[in-house]
C-alpha positions in Angstrom: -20.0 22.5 -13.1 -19.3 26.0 -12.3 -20.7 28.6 -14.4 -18.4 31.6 -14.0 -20.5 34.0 -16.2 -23.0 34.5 -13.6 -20.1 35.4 -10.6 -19.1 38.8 -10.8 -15.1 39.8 -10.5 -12.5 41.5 -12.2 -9.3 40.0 -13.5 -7.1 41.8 -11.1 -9.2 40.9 -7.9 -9.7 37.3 -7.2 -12.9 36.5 -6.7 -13.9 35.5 -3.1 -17.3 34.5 -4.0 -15.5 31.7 -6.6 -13.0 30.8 -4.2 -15.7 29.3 -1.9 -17.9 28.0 -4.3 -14.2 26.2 -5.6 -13.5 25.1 -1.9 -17.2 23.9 -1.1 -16.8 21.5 -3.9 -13.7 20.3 -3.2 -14.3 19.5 0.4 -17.5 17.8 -0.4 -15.2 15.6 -3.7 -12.9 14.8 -0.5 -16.1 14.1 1.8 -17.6 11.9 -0.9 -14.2 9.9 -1.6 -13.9 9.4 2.4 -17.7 7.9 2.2 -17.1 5.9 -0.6 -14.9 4.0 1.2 -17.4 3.5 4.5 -18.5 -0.3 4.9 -22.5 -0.5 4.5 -22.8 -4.2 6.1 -21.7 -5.5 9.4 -19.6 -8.7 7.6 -17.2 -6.0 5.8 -16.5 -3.9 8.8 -12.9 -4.7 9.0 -11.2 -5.4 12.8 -12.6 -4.6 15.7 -13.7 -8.4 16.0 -15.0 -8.2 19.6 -17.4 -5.0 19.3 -18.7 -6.4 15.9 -19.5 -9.5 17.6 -21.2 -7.8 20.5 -23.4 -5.4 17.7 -24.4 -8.1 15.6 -26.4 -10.0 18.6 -27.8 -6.3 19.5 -28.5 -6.2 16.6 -30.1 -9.4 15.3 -31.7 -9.8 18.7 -33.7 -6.4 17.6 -34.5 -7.6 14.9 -36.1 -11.0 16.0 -38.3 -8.7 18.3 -39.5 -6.1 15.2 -38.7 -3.0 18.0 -36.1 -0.3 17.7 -32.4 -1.6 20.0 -31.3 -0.2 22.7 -29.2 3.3 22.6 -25.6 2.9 22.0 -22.3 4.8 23.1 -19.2 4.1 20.6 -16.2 5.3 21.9 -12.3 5.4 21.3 -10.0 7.9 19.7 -10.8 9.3 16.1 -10.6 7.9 13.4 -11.4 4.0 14.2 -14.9 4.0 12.2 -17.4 5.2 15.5 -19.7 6.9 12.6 -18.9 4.3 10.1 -20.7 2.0 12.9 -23.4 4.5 13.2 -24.0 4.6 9.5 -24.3 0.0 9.3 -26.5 0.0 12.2 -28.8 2.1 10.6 -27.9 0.5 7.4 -28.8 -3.1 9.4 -31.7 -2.4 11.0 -33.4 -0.6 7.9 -33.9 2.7 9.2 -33.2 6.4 8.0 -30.1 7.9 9.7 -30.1 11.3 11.2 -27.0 12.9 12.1 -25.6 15.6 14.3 -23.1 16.7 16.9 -22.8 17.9 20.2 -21.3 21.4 19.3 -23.8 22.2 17.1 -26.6 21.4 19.6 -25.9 24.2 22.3 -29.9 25.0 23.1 -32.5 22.5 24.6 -34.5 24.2 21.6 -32.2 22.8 19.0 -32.5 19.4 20.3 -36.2 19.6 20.9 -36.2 20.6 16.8 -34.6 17.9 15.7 -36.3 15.0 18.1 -39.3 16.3 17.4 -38.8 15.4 13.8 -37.7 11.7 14.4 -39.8 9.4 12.7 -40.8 5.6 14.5 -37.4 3.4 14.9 -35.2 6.3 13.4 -31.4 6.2 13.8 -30.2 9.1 15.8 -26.9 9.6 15.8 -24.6 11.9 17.9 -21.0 13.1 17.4 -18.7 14.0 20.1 -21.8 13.6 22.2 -19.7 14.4 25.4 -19.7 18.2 24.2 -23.6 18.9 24.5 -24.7 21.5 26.8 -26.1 21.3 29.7 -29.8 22.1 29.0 -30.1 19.5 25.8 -28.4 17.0 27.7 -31.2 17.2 30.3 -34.0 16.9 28.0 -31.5 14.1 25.9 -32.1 12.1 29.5 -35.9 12.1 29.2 -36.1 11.6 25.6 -33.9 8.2 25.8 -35.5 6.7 28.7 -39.7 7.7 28.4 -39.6 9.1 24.7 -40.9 12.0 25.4 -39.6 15.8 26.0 -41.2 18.6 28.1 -40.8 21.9 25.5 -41.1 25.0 27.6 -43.2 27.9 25.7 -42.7 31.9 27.3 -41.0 32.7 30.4 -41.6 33.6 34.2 -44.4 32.9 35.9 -46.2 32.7 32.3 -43.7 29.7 31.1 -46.0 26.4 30.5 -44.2 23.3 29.8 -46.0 21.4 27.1 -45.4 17.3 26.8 -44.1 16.1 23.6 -44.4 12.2 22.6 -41.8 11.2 20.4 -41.7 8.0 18.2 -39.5 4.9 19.8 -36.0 5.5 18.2 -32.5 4.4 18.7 -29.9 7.1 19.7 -26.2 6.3 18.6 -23.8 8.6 20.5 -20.1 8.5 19.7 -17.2 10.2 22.3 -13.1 10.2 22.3 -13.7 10.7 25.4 -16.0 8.6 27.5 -14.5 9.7 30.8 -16.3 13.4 30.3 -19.9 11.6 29.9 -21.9 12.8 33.2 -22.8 8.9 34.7 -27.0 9.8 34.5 -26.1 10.3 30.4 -23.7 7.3 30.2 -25.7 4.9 32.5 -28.9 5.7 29.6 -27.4 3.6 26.8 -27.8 0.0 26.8 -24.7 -1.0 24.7 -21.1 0.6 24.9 -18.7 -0.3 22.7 -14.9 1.0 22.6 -13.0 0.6 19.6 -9.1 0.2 19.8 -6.3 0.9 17.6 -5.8 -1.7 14.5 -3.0 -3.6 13.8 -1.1 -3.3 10.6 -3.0 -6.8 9.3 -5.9 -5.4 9.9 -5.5 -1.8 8.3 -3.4 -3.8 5.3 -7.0 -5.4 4.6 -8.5 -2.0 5.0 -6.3 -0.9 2.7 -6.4 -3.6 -0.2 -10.6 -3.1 0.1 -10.0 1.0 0.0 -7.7 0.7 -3.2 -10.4 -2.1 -4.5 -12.9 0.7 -4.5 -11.0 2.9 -6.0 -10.2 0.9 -8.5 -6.2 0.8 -7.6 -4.2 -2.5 -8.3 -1.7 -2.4 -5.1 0.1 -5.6 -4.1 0.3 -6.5 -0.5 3.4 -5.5 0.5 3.0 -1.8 -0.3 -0.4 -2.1 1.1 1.1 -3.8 4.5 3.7 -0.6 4.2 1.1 2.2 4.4 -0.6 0.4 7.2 2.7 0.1 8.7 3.2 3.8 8.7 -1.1 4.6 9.4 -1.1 4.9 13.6 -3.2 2.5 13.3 -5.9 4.1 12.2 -8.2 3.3 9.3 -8.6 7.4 8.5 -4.6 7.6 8.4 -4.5 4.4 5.9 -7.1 5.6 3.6 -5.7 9.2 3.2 -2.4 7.9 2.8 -3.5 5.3 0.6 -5.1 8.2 -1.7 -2.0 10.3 -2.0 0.1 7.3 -3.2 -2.4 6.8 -5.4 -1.8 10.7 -6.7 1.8 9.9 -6.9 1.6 6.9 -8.7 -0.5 8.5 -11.1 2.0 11.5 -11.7 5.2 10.1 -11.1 4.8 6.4 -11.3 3.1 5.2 -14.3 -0.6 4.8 -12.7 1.1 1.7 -10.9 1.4 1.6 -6.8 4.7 -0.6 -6.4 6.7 -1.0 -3.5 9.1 2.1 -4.7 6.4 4.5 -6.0 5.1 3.5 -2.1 8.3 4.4 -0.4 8.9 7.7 -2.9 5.1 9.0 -2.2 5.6 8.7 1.9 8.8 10.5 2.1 7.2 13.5 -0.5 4.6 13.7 2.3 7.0 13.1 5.0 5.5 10.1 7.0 8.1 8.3 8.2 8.9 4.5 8.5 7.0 4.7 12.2 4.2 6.5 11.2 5.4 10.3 12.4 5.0 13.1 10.8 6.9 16.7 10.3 4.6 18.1 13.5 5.9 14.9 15.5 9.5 15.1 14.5 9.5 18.8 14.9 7.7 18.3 19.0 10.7 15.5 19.0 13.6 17.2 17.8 12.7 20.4 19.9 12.7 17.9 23.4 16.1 16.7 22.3 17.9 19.7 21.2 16.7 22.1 22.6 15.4 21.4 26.1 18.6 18.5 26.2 15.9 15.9 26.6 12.8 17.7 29.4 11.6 17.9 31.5 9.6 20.9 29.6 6.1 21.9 30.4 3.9 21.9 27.6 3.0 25.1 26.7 6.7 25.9 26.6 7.3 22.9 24.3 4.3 24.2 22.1 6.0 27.7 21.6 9.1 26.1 20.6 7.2 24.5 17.7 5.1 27.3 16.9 2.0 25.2 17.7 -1.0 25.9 19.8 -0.6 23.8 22.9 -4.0 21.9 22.4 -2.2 20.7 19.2 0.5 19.4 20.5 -1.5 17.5 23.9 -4.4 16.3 21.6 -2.8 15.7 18.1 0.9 14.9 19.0 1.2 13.7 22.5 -0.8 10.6 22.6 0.9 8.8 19.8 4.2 9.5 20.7 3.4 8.5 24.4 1.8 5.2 22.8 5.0 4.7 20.5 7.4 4.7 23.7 8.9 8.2 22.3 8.0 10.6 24.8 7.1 10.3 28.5 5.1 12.9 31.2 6.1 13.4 34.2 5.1 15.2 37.1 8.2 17.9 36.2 7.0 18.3 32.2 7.7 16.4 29.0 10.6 14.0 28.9 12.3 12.1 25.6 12.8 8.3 26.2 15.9 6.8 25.2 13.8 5.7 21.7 13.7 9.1 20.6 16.7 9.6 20.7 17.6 6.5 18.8 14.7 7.3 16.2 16.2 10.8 15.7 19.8 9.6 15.7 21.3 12.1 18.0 23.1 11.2 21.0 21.2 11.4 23.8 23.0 13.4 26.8 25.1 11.4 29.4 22.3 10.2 32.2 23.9 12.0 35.5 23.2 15.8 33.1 21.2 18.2 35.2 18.7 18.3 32.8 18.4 14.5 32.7 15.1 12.6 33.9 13.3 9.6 33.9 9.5 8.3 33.5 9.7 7.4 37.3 10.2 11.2 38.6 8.7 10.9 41.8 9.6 14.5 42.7 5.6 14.7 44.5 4.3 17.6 42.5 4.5 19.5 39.5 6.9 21.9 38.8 4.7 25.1 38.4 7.4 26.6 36.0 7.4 24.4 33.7 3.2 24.2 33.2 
């Protein structure tokens, strides 16, 4: 609880110091709903049958031996459960979990702080692990492989590098993308796992087990609708499961039915193939106003009002993976399905501005980059 006598503010002026305290704790009420949700065992990991397989004799093979596993690399796009993973293995094995990510570890020093403070068959785990720099990379290479870091104290001819041992551990890294992982760092873990995307069964039994958490009675087919409409990812089902729940509660009784379902996902505009307003908007601007592409990216990211990372990291994939949008070498292109999905006509296929996914023009357009 907040105690607003001791924050100082007038009436008139809204209190900035409030506002963040008010936004702290509501990001850390969203944070602590997303890890109530988190599996803590191996056996209620949901999908992802073949990595769970391959974990479980890493695992339990461990185990049999009483010494730390090997390092592991989870990779695959967000949102598949890569630190939900992190968080059972350390869970399994019986071990305190450390966290941290590779943008927040930008000096050898920083890494050296927080090996150095590892205690014997520790869980380390490492976020976005492709985006360490340089330097703490490096000493990440010695620490894996001998368990031990060299920390350098002064500088010049003065400098002395002093040899640090450091307790057998196990270091988890997770990546979306693997292909960025110099080979020396890569080739250091002994287990590699890549999770794919989930299929609506699956994320319908992620779902029913969220809403079982949350204490939500949901019947199957609105559960197999959310997952439907989720990407297929478990972080998509989950949030949207939560702000059915919200309308349920405010508009529809307390009850999640089949129509309070179908009401809450067009409020939040998610629509029967998972897209969003950002999606339709990237879709709708390829059609109408670009007749279809080719359009380079950054001149399809203006037409949004989007920053063009958003649209190639956020956007792009999914509608490339839903058969909606194609790249060639020439720019952006809408498939025949987009138009279909958008219900406009798509132009005749002899138009000037017509293309197709096999554009073998030999290079790319410069303009339209």
């Amino acid at each position: 609880m907040i105690e607003h006598s001791n924050v100082s503010g007038t009436e008139d002026e809204p209190n900035e110091t409030l506002q963040r305290i008010v936004g702290a704790e509501a990001g850390a009420l969203d944070r602590a709903a997303e890890g109530a949700l988190r599996p803590r065992e191996l056996a209620d990991f949901v999908g992802q049958k073949k990595v769970r397989e391959q974990l479980s004799l890493v695992l339990d093979a461990a185990s049999m031996r009483g010494t730390p596993p090997e390092h592991m690399l989870l990779s695959g796009p967000p949102g598949l459960g890569k630190t939900t993973l992190a968080m059972i293995i350390a869970h399994e094995l019986g071990a305190p979990l450390k966290i941290t990510s590779g943008p927040a570890v930008q000096h050898a020093g920083d890494l050296a702080a927080i090996l150095s403070s590892l205690e014997e068959g520790e869980v380390l785990f490492i976020d976005e692990i492709h985006r360490l720099a340089r330097p703490a990379e490096e000493m990440l290479y010695m620490a894996m492989e001998d368990f031990r870091v060299d920390v350098v104290v002064g500088k010049g001819v003065g400098a002395t590098a002093i040899p640090l041992e450091l307790p057998p551990f196990t270091a988890v890294g997770a990546t979306t993308r693997a292909g960025m992982l110099p080979s020396p760092l890569r080739d250091r873990f002994g287990f590699t796992g890549h999770l794919d995307y989930y299929t609506a069964d699956e994320l319908a039994r992620v779902i029913a087990r969220s809403a079982t958490r949350l204490e939500i009675d949901i019947d199957p087919k609105s559960a197999h609708e959310i997952a439907s409409r989720s990407r297929g990812t478990p972080r998509i089902a989950n949030r949207l499961l939560r702000r059915v729940r919200d309308y349920a509660q405010v508009r529809g009784g307390g009850t999640i039915t089949m129509d309070s379902t179908l009401e809450a996902l067009t409020v939040y505009e998610v629509d029967p193939r998972g897209l969003d307003r950002l999606d339709r908007a990237v879709l709708k601007a390829l059609c109408t106003k670009f007749a279809g592409g080719p359009v380079g990216l950054s001149t399809l990211a203006i037409a949004v009002g989007e920053e063009t990372e958003t649209v190639e990291t956020v956007v792009e994939p999914f509608l490339v993976r839903e058969g909606l949008l194609g790249r060639t070498p020439r720019g952006r292109i809408a498939t025949p399905a987009a138009w279909e999905h958008l219900g406009i006509e798509a132009p005749p296929s002899d138009s000037p501005q017509g293309a197709t996914l096999f554009d073998d023009s030999g290079r790319e357009d410069r303009r339209f980059s």
